[in-house]
C-alpha positions in Angstrom: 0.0 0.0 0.0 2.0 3.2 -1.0 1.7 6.2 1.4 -0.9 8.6 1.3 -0.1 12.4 0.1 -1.2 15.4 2.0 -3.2 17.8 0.2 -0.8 20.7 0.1 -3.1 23.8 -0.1 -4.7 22.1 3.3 -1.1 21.9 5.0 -0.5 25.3 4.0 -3.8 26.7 5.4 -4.3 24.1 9.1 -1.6 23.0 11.2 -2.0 21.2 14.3 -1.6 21.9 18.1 0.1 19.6 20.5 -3.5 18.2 22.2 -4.8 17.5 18.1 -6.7 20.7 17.8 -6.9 22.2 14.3 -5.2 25.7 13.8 -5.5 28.2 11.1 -5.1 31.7 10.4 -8.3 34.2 10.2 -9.4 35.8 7.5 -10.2 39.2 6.3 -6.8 41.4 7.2 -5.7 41.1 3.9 -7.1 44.4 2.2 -10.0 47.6 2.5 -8.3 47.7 6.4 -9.5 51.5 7.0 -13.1 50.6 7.3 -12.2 47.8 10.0 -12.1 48.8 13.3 -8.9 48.4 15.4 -10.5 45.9 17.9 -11.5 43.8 14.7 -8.0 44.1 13.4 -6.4 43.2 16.8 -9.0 39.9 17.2 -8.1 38.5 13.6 -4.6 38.9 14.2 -4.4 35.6 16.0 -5.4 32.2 14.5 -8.3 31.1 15.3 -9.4 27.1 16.3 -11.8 24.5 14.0 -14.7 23.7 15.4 -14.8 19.8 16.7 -17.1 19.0 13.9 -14.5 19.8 11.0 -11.0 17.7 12.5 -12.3 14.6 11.5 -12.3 15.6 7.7 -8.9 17.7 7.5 -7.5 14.7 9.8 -8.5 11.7 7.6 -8.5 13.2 3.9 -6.3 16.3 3.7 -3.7 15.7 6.3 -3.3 11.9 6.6 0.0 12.3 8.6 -0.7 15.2 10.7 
């Protein structure tokens, strides 16, 4: 059985903490930032958790070795 290949646009978007929970970075801080407020700013800025619900799919199909 020959191994199974990550899907490389999911490794570059998730990556995993130590306890298995799925990281990624937020969205929208990318452009149109003078509209935003600086509290919404400040809360994108760090990545954000996947809900329990989505870590079996990046687990089993995207990330096979994560």
């Amino acid at each position: 059985m020959p191994k199974m290949k990550t899907k490389k646009s999911a490794s570059k978007r998730f990556s995993f903490t130590g306890t298995g929970k799925v990281k990624y970075k937020k969205q929208n801080l990318r452009h149109i930032l003078t509209k935003k407020s600086a509290k919404r700013k400040r809360n994108l800025r760090h990545a954000g958790i996947l809900s329990a619900d989505n870590v079996p799919t990046i687990k089993k199909q995207m990330m096979p070795y994560g």
